[in-house]
N, C-alpha and C positions, 0 to 999 in steps of 0.2 A: 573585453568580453568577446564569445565569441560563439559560432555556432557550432554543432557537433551532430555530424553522421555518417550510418553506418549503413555499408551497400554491400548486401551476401556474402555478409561476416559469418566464417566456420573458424571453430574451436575447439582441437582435438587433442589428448593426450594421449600417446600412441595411438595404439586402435581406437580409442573413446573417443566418440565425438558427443562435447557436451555444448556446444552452442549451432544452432541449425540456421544457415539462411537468415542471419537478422538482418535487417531493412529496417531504419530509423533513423527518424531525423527528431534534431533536438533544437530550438529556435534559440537564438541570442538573446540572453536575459532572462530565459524560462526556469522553471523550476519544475522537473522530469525523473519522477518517482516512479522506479522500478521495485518492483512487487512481489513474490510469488512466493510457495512454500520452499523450506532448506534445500538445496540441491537441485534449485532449478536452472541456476546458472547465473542469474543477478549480480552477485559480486564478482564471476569472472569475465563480464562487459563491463562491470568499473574497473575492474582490474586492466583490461585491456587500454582503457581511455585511456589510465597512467602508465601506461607503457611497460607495466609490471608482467605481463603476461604476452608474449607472440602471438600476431592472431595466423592465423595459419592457412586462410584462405578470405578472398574481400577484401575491401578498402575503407578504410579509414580515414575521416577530415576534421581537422579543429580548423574553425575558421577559416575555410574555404581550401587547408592544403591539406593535403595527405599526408598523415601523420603516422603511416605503418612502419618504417624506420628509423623515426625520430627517436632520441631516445629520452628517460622520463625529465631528464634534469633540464632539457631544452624545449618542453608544451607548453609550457608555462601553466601550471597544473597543479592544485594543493589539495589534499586529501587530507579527510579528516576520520578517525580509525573509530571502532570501537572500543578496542582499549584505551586511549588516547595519547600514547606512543612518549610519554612527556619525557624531558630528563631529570632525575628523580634529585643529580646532584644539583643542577638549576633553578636559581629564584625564577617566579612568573614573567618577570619583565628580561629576564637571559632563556629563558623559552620560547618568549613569542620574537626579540627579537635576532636569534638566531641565524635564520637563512638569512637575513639581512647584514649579519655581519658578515658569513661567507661570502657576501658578494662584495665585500670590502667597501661596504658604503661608509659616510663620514658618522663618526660616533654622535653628532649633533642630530644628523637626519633621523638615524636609528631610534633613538631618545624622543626625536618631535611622532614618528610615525606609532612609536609602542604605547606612546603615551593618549595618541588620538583613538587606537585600537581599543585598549584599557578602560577609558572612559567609554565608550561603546556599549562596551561588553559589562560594565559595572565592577571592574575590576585592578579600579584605581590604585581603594586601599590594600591590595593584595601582594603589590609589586615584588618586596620583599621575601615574599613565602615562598617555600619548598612543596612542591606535588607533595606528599607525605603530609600538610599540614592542612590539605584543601578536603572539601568535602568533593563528589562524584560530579555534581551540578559545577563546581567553581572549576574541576578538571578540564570536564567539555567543557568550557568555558576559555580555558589557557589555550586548547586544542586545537578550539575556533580559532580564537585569537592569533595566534601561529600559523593558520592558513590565510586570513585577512588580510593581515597586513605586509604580506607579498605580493597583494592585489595581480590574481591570476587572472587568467583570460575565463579559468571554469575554475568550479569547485567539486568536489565529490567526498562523497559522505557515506562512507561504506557502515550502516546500524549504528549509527554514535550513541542513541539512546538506549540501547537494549542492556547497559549495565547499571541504570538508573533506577530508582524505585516509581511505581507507579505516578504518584501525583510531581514529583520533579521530570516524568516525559511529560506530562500534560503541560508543564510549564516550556520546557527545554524546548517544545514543539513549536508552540506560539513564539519563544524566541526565536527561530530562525528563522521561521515564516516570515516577521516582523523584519529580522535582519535583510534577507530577500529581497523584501519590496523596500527595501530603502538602498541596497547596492546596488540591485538588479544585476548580479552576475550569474553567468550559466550556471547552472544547478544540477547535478545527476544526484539522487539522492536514494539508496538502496535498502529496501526494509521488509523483514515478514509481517511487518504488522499493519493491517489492512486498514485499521483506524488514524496511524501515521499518513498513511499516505492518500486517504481522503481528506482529512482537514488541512492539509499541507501541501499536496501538489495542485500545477497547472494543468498537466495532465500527469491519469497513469497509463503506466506498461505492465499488463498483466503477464508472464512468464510462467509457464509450467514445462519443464523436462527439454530446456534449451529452447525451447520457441515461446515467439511471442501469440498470443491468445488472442487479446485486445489492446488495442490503444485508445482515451480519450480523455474526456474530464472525467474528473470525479464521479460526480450527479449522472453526465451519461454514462457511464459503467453500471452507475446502481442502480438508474432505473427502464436500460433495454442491454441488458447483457448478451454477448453474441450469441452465448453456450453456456452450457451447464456449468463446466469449470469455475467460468468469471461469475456466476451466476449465484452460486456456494460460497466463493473466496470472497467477495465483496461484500460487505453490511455484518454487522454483529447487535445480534447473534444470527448465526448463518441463515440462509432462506430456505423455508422449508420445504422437500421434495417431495413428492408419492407418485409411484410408477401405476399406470390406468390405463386402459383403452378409450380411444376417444367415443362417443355414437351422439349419433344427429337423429332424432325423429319429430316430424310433425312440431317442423320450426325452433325447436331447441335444440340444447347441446348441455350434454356434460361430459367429465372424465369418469369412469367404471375405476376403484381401485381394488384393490385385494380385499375380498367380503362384502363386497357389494356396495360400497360406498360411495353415493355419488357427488364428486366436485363440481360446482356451477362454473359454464365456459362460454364464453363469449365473441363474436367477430370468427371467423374462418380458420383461424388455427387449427390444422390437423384434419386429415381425414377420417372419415366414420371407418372405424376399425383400426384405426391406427395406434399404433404401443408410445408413447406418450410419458416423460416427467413433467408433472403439474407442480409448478412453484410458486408460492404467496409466500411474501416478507412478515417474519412476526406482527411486525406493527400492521399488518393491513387486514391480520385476523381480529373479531371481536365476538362478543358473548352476543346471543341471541337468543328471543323469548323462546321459552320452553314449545317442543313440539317443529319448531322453524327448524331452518338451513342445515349442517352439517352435525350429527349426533357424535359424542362422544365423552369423556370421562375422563376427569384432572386425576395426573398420576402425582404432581409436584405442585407448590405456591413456592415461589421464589420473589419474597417481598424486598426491594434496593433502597426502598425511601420513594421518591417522586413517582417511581413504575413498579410494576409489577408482573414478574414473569411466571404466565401457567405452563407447563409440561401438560400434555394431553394427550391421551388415546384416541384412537378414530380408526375403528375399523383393524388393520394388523401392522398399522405406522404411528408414529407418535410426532408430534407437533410443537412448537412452541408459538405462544399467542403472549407478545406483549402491549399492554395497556397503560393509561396512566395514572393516576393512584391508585387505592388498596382494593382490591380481589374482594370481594362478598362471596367466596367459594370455600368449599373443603377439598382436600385430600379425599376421593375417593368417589365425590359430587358429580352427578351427570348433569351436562352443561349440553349447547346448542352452538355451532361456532357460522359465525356471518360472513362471507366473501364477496367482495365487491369482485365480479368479474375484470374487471377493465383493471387492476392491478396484478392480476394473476398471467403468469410467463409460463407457454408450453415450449416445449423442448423436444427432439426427437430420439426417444429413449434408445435407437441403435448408433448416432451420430454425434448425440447432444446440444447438435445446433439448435438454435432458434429456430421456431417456426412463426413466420412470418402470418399476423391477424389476417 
């Protein structure tokens, strides 16, 4: 195992510079979910870990040495792809243990280590099979397996679940995580999907347009986002915005938004007069008796089973309020919506920073 960091790391091709100034450190053992939408640059810092990509300015360290021109076969480094790169003419157990035999180990050893892998992974009875005869889930599966049991210093995991169907990531997810805390080896783990990498990582790296946004846990990301960006991209379904004027009179406060609509505010956020995004989490909206808190009118009921999501109108922005069982509303029903102040996040509509309570 080992650790991994990155000191004013630039990433250009020709003129394009698509990685700016990254600064990151990644702990021994950790499991370090990089995040952001396509084209932010996430896969070409995994890329760079494995040596697959030049970095072209900064330094680089696996485990304490500088690794800017090492090259990939020497990091000791297993990636794991999103396609899952298998060989198709290979049984499971001549796939995973492959890089093993290139390293001319003894055919006994190879045999003890594929077979401890194997069992691992649930993937005893499969030995025999061909990729071509495995389902999506048993692939990433051989995938893993094949990066395992080279037992690397790190591991990296460029989207392996994104050609899975939904309820096999749910599953696929919990297995690595589980896999994780039971190896505890370094972990770079790369993905646009925000719900991957809250139940999954140690901490995240939020990324938007080669820079890093935010770093932390999970839970702190979702609930004091620096900025607007992490603010939106974190939680599903996203958190809701409206742009307002702050004003302060005779002891209160609210946000002014477009029609006169006022949001309840709380603690010192923002000056009176100031232009302002007011953010509340769906879940931290609720219905409220008639005549009370915030006016407005269900344009959607989006029933899932255990929750319930309304689309709503309010003023010239529209909202989503999710609750837990079934909605007693219509389609078209004027409703009252509730805000606890002390969950609600203002932002600085020219900056998008946080403004600090």
């Amino acid at each position: 195992m080992a650790s991994v960091s990155f000191s004013n790391i630039e990433k250009s091709f020709g003129a394009t510079k698509v990685i700016h100034d990254l600064d990151l450190s990644i702990a021994d053992g950790e499991l370090m979910v990089l995040v952001g939408p396509s084209g932010c640059g996430k896969t070409t810092v995994l890329r760079m870990v494995a040596g697959l990509e030049q970095i072209t300015k900064g330094k680089l360290t696996i485990g304490g040495k500088v690794a800017n021109d090492v090259s990939p076969k020497d990091r000791d480094i297993a990636m794991v792809f999103q396609n899952y790169a298998l060989y198709p003419h290979m049984t499971v157990a001549e796939n995973i243990g492959f890089a093993l035999k290139l390293k001319r180990l003894p055919k006994a050893e190879i045999r003890k280590r594929v077979d401890e892998v194997t069992e691992l992974l649930g993937l005893a009875e499969l030995l025999k099979q061909r990729p071509g005869q495995l389902s999506g889930g048993q692939r990433q599966r051989v995938a893993m397996g094949r990066a395992i049991v080279r037992d690397p210093k790190v591991f990296l995991f460029d989207e392996p679940l994104s050609n899975l169907d939904a309820k096999l990531r749910v599953a696929m997810r919990a297995e690595i995580k589980a896999l994780h805390q039971r190896l505890k080896t370094t972990t770079v783990y790369v993905t646009h999907d925000q719900v991957e990498a809250m139940t999954m990582a140690d901490r995240i790296v939020v990324m938007h347009d080669g820079r890093i946004e935010q770093i932390g846990t999970p839970l702190a990301l979702y609930d004091r986002p620096g900025n607007l960006f992490v603010a939106q991209f974190i939680g599903s379904p996203a958190m809701n915005v409206v742009n307002g004027i702050v004003r302060r009179a005779g002891g209160g406060a609210y946000v002014e938004a477009e029609g006169g609509v006022r949001w309840p505010l709380a603690g010192g956020a923002g000056a009176d007069g100031q232009a302002v995004s007011y953010g509340v989490r769906p879940e931290h909206l609720t219905l409220a008796p008639a005549g009370t808190g915030v006016p407005g009118e269900v344009i959607v009921v989006e029933p899932t089973g255990a929750e319930t999501e309304l689309v709503i109108r309010v003023g010239a922005s529209q909202v989503i309020l999710r609750m837990h069982g079934r909605a007693r509303v219509e389609h078209d029903e004027k409703v009252a919506l509730a805000v606890d102040p002390a969950t609600v996040h203002i932002f600085d509509q020219a900056s998008g920073q946080r403004l600090a309570a």
